[in-house]
C-alpha positions, 0 to 999 in steps of 0.5 A: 570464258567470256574473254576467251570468247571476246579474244577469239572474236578479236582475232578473227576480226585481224583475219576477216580484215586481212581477207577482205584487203586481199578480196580486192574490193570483194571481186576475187571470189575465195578471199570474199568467202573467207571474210564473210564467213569470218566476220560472222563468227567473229560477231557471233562470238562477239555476241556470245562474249557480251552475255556476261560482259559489259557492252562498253568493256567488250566492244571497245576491247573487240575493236582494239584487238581488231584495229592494232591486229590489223595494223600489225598484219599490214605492217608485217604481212602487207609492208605498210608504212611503219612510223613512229606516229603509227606506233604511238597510236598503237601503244596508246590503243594498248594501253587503253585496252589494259586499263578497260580490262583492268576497270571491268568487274568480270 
């Protein structure tokens, strides 16, 4: 259950990332919204997720989820710059990702 719940929190950091691009520096009121409200729940569940497992384990995998995520929601949704270099580094964040899971007793 607590990967669930830290998956979960992950995903929602993707979304309230997203919506706070789209909020335009929190001018536009709706996406403003839609990223506060996200952001709570995501370290609500966050939180939730860190009762069992280690802090170093569930903050580093939160983050990872949350950075690739929105690397990937910028270059699908937005038309970032995709490279080689770009990713590289997010293969490389995957990568420790696995070996953070993998290295965690719970």
């Amino acid at each position: 259950m607590p990967w669930i719940l830290l998956v979960s929190a992950g995903v929602l950091e993707i979304v309230w990332a997203y919506f706070m691009k789209q909020s335009q520096g929190f001018t536009r009121l709706a996406p403003t919204a839609i990223t506060i409200v996200t952001m709570i729940a995501s370290f609500g569940l966050l939180s939730m997720a860190m009762r069992t497992l280690p802090l170093g384990t569930a903050y580093t995998i939160w983050t990872g989820i949350g950075a690739v995520g929105a690397f990937v929601v910028g270059v699908v949704v937005l038309g970032e710059q995709l490279s080689l270099m770009r990713v590289l580094a997010a293969v490389l964040i995957v990568s420790g990702l696995v070996m953070m899971k993998l290295s965690s007793s719970h």
